[in-house]
C-alpha positions as CSV (number, residue, x, y, z in Angstrom):
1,X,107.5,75.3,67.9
2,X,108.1,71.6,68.6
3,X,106.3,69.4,66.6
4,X,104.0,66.4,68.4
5,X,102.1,63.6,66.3
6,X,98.8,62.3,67.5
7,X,99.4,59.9,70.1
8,X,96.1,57.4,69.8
9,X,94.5,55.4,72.3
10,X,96.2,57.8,75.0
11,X,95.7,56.6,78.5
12,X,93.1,55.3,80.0
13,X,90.1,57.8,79.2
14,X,90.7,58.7,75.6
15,X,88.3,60.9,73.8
16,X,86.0,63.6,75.8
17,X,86.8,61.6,79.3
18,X,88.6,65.0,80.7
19,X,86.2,67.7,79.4
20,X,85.7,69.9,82.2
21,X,89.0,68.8,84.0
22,X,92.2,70.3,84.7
23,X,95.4,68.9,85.5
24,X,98.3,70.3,87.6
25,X,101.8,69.3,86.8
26,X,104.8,70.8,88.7
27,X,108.4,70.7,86.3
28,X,111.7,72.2,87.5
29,X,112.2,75.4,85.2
30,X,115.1,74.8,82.6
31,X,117.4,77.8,82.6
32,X,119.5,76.9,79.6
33,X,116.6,76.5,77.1
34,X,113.3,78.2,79.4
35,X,112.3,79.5,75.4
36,X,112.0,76.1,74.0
37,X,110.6,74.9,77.4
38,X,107.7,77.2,76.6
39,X,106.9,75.9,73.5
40,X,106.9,72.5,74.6
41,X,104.3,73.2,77.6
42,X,102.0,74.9,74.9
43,X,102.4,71.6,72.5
44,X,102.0,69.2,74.9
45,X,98.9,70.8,76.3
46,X,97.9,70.5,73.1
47,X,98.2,67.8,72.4
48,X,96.8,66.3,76.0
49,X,94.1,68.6,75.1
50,X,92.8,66.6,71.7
51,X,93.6,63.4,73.6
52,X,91.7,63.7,76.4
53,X,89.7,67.0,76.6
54,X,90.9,67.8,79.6
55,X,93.2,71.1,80.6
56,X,96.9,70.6,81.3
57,X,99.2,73.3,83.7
58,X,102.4,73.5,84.4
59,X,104.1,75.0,87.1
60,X,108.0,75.2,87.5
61,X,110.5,75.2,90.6
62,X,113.9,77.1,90.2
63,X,116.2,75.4,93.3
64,X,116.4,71.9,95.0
65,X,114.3,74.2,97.8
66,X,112.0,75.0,96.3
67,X,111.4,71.9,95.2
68,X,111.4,70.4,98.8
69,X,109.1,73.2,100.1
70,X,106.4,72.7,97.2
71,X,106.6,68.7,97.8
72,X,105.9,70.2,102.1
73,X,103.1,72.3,101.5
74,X,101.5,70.1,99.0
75,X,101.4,66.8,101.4
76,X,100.5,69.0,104.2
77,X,97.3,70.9,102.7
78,X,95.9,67.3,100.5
79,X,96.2,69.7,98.0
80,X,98.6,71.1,94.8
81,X,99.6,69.1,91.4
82,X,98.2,66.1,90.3
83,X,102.0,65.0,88.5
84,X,105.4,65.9,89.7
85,X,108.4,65.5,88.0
86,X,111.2,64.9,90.4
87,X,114.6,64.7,90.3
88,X,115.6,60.7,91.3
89,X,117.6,62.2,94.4
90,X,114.2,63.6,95.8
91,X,111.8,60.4,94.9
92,X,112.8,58.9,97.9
93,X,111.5,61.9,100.0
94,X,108.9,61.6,98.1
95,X,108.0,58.2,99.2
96,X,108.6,58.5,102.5
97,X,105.7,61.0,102.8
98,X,103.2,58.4,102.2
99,X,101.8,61.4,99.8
100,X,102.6,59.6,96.1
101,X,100.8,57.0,94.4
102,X,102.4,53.5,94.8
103,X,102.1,51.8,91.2
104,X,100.6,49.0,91.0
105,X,100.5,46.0,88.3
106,X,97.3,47.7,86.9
107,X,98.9,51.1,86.8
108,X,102.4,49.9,85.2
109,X,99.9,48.6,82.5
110,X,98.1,51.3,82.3
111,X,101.2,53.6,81.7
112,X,102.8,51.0,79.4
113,X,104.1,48.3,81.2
114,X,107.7,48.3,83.0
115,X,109.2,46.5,80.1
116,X,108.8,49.8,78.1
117,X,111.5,51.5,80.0
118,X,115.6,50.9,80.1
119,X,115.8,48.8,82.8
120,X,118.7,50.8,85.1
121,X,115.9,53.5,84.8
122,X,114.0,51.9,87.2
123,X,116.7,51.6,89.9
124,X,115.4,54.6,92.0
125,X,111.3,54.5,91.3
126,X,111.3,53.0,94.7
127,X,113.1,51.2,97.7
128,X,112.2,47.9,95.7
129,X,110.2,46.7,93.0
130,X,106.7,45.9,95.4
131,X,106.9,49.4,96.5
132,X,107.0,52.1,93.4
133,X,106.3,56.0,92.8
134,X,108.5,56.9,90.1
135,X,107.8,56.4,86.9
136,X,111.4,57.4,84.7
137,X,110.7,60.1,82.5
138,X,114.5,61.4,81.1
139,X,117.8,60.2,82.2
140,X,120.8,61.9,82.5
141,X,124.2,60.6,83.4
142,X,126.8,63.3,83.8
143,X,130.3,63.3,82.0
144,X,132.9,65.9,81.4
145,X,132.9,68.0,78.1
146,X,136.6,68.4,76.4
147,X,137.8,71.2,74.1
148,X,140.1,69.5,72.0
149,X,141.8,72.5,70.2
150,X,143.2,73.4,73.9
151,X,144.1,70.0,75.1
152,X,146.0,69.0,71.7
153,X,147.6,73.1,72.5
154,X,148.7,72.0,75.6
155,X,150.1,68.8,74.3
156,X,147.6,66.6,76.4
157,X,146.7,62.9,74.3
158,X,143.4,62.9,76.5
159,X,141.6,63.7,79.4
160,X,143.2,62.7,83.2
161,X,141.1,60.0,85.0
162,X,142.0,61.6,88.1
163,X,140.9,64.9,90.0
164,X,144.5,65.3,90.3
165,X,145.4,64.8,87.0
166,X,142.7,66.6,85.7
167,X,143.9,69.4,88.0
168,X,147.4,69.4,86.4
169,X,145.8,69.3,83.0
170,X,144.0,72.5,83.6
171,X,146.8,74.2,85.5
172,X,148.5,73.5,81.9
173,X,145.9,75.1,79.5
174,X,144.9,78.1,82.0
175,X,146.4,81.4,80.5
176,X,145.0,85.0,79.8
177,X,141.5,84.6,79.7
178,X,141.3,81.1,78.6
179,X,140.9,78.9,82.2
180,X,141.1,75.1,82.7
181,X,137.9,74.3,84.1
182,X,133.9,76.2,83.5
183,X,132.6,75.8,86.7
184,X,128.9,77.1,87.9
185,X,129.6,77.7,91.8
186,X,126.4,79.6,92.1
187,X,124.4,76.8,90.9
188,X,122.0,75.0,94.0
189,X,121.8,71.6,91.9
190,X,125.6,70.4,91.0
191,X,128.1,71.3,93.8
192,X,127.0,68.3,96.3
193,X,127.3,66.0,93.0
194,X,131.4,67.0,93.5
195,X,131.6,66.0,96.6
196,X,129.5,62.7,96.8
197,X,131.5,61.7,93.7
198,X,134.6,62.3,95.2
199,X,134.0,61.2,98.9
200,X,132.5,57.9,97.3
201,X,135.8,57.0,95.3
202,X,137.8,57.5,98.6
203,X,135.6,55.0,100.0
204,X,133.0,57.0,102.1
205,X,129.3,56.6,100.5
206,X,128.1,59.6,103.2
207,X,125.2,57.7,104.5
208,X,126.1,54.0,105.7
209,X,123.9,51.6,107.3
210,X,121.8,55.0,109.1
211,X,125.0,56.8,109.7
212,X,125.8,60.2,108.8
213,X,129.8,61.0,107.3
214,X,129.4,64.4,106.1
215,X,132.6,65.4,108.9
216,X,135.0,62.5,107.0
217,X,138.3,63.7,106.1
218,X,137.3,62.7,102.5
219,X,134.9,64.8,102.2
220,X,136.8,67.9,104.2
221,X,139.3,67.1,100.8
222,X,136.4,66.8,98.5
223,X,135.4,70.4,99.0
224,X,139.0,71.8,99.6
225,X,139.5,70.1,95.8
226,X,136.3,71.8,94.5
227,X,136.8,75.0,96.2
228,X,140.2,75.1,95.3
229,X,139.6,75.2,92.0
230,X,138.6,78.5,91.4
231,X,139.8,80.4,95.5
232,X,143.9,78.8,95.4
233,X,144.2,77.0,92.1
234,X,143.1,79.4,89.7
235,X,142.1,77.6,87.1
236,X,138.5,78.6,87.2
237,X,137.4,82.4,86.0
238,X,136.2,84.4,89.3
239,X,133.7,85.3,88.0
240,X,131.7,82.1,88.3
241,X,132.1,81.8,92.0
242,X,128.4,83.5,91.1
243,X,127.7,81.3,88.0
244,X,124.7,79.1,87.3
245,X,125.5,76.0,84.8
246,X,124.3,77.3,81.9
247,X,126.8,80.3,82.5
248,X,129.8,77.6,83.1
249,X,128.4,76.1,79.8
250,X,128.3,79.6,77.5
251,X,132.0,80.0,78.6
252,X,133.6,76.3,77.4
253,X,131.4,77.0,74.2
254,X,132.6,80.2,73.9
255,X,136.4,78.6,73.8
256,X,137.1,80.1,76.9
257,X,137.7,76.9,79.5
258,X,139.5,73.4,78.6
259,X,137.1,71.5,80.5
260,X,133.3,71.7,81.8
261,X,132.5,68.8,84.3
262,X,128.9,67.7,85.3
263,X,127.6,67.9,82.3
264,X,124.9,65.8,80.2
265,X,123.9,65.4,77.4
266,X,121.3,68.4,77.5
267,X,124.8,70.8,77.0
268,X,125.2,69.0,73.4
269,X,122.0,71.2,71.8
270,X,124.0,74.5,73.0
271,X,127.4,72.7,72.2
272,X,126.2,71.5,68.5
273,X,125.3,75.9,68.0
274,X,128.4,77.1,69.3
275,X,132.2,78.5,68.8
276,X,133.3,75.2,69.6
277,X,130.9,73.1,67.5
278,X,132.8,69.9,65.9
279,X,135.8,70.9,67.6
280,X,134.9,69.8,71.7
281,X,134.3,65.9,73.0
282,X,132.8,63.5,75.8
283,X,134.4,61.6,78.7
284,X,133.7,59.9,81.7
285,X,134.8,62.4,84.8
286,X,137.6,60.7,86.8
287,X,136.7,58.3,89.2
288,X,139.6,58.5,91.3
289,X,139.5,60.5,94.3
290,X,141.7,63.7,95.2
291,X,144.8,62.9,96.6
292,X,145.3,59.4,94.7
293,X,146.7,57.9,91.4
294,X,144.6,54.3,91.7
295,X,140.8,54.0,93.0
296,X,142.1,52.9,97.0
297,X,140.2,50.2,98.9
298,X,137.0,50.3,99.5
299,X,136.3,53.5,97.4
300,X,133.4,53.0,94.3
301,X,134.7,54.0,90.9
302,X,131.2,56.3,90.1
303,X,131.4,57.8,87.2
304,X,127.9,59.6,87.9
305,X,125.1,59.5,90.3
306,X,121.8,57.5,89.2
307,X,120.4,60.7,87.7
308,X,117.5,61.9,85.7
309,X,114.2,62.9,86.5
310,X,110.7,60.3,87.9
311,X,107.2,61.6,87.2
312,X,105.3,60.8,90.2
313,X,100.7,61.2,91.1
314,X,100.0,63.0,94.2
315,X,97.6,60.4,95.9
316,X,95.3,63.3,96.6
317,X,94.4,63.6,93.1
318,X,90.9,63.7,91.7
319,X,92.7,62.8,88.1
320,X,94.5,59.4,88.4
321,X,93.4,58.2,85.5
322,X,94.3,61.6,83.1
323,X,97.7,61.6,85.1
324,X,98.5,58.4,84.1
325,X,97.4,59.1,80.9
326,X,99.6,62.1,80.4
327,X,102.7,59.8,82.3
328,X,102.1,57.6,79.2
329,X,102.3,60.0,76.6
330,X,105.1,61.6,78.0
331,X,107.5,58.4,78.0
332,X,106.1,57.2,74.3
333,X,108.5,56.7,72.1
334,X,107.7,59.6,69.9
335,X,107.7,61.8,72.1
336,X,110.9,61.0,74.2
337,X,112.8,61.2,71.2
338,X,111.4,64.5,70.4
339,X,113.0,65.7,73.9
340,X,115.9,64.5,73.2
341,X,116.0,66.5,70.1
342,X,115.0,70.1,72.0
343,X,116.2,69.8,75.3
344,X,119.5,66.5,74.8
345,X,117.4,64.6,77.7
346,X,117.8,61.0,77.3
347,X,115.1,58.9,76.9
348,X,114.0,56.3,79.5
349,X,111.9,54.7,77.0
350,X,113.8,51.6,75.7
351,X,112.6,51.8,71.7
352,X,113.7,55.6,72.2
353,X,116.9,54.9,73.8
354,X,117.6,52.1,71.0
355,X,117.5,54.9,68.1
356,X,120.2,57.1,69.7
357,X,122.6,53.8,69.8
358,X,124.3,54.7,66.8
359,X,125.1,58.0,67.7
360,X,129.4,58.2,68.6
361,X,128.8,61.6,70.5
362,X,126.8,59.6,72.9
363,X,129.6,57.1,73.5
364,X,130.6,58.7,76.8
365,X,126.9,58.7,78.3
366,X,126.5,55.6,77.4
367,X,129.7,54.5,79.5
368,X,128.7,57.0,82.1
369,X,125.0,55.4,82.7
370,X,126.8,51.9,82.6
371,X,129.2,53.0,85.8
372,X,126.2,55.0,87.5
373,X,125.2,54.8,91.6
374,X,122.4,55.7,93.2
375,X,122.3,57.6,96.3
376,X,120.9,56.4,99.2
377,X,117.3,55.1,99.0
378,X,116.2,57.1,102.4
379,X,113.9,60.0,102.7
380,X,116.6,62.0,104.5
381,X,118.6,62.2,101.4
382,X,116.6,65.9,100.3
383,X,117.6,67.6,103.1
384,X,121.1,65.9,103.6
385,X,121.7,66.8,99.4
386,X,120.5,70.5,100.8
387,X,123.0,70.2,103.9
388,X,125.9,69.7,101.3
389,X,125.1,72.4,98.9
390,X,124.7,74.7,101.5
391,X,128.4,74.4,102.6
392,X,129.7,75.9,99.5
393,X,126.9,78.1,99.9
394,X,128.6,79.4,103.2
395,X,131.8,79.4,102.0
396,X,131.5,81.7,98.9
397,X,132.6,85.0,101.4
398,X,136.1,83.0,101.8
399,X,136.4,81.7,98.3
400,X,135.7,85.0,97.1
401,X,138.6,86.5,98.8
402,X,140.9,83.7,97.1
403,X,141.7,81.6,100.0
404,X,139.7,77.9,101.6
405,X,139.1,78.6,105.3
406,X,139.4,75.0,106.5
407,X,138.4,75.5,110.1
408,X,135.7,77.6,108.8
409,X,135.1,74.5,106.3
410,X,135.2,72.3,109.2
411,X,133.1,73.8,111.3
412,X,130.3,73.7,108.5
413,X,131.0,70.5,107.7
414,X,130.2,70.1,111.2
415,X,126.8,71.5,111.3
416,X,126.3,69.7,107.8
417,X,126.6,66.4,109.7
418,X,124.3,67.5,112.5
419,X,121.5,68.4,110.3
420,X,122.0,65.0,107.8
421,X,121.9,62.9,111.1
422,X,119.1,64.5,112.6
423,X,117.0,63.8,109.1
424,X,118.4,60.4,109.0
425,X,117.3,59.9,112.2
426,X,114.1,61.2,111.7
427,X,113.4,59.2,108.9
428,X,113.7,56.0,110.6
């Protein structure tokens, strides 16, 4: 079980203030450690239990859909959790639906104040500082993991800074069973982070100014890159054209893959217990886009999205004050750090985030968080991030078969850009 100290003056109720009360809280369900994510639902009930008498529930979404369609039928009905914990990509469809609590001075206060959270944190609670819903709860900047046993092998000093390179490199370490690159195809929540990535180095942010570019040409070689990787490069094990993450992750710590990309530092828990525990490392992933050796004009050298997850209060809650009370004890200082010790999350909370400073493994984070970009601020950005996945969704029959269909790709990229324009459009 994970152990929670007292947290005093909790909120803004305190004592017996939520006897009789219950409050709903909606999560996404962690698939690499849903064991220790039990234990800490019962402790924190607990412990929001002795706090503030009142009841605490969680509920858990397994996709990016699912997560969509509960935020739907929630703003529709009036009616569903009190707290959500969102993914920064979906806070601004959150906002747009009018449905979320916009923080005022009096609630920052109430939660903490702003100054209690890293300040890059902040950079997606809203489409400016007047006008806030998220409140950071974890942050979690993605890098690439490294076996170092198989580079040094392979006679590689260190890891490429290019897709291309880093394509060559695991070309050079794939033999037998052992494969460059762990990859989790059948995951809903990484593949459109590939291809944003990518198309942004070569210049093309996918959303400019109101303006759908899913069709590009960058991002046609974004997902021929990806795709390629495991249908005409090879350097991918087949079987993870049906992989989730945590799948992709068992593999590199099993020795069986030079490189796992997308990764944060969650995978270092699972890392620290495995086959390649004290012999495996962090980078940034390459920021330079398919097809070049230098970051060309106009592209932005992201080593990550903005990522990590907001805790955001339903305006048609009967418990504002209890879920700003549980928003406070969730991003104390404590108890951050304690989730950083079970689940690798890292902490929004500044004091929290200070104590981890020292620690080399986080180096790469650290870098990776500093060279961070948000995605698009709009309330489209859901169902275009939906649109994306759903290409390589669509092209899993081809891929299977060991071949890219690009007219096939086109043609879905096609429809991609039909559906991100008309949610742009709508969003207006």
């Amino acid at each position: 079980m994970i152990a929670i100290s007292a947290l005093s003056a909790c909120g803004s109720g305190g004592g017996s203030s939520g006897t009789g009360k219950t409050l709903h809280v909606l999560v996404s369900a962690n698939t690499i450690y849903p064991e220790q994510q039990r234990a800490w639902f019962t402790d924190v009930s607990a412990r929001f239990k002795r706090e503030t008498g009142a009841t605490l529930t969680f509920e858990t979404f397994a996709t990016p859909n699912d997560e969509l369609t509960k935020i739907q039928t929630s703003v529709l009905s009036g009616q569903g959790p009190d707290v959500y914990s969102l993914g920064t990509t979906f806070t601004p469809t959150a906002y747009a639906t009018g449905a979320f609590l916009v923080l005022g001075r009096a609630d920052w206060d109430t939660i903490g104040g702003r100054d209690k959270f890293l300040p890059a944190t902040l950079g997606i609670s809203g489409p400016d500082r007047d006008h806030e819903v998220g409140v950071p709860f974890t942050t979690r900047p993605f890098v690439m993991a490294y076996n170092k046993d198989l580079l040094a092998a392979a006679g590689i000093d260190k890891p490429a800074d290019s897709w291309d390179g880093l394509l060559a490199q695991a070309k050079r370490v794939t033999t037998g069973g052992t494969y460059g690159l762990a990859v989790g195809y059948g995951d809903s929540f990484d593949p459109w982070k590939f291809v944003w990535a990518m198309s942004l180095q070569a210049g093309n942010p996918l959303v400019d100014k109101g303006r759908a570019r899913l069709d590009d040409a960058t991002t046609m070689k974004a997902y021929q890159t990806y795709l390629g990787w495991i249908a005409t490069d090879h350097v991918v094990d087949p079987a993870a054209v049906g992989w989730k993450n945590a799948q992709a992750l068992a593999a590199f710590g099993a020795g069986k893959a030079a490189f796992v990309p997308m990764v944060s530092a969650t995978s270092k828990v699972s890392l620290d217990k495995s086959a390649v525990a004290g012999r495996y490392g962090y980078t940034i992933m390459p920021t330079i886009p398919p097809g070049a050796t230098a970051l060309p004009a106009g592209g932005v050298g992201a080593a990550s999205i903005l990522s990590g997850d907001n805790l955001v209060v339903a305006r048609y809650t009967r418990n504002k004050d209890l879920a700003l009370a549980l928003i406070k004890m969730l991003t104390s200082q404590d108890l951050q750090e304690n989730y950083y010790r079970t689940f690798g999350e890292m902490p929004t909370n500044a004091q929290a985030a200070a104590s981890l400073r020292g620690d080399p493994a986080l180096a790469a984070m650290v870098e990776s968080a500093s060279r961070s970009v948000a995605t698009p601020f709009t309330g489209a950005w859901s169902q275009i991030q939906l649109a994306l996945v759903n290409v390589v969704v669509q092209s899993v029959p081809s891929v299977s078969t060991g071949r890219v269909d690009s007219a096939a790709l086109r043609s879905l990229l096609g429809q991609a850009q039909s559906s991100a324009q008309a949610a742009l459009d709508k969003a207006k």
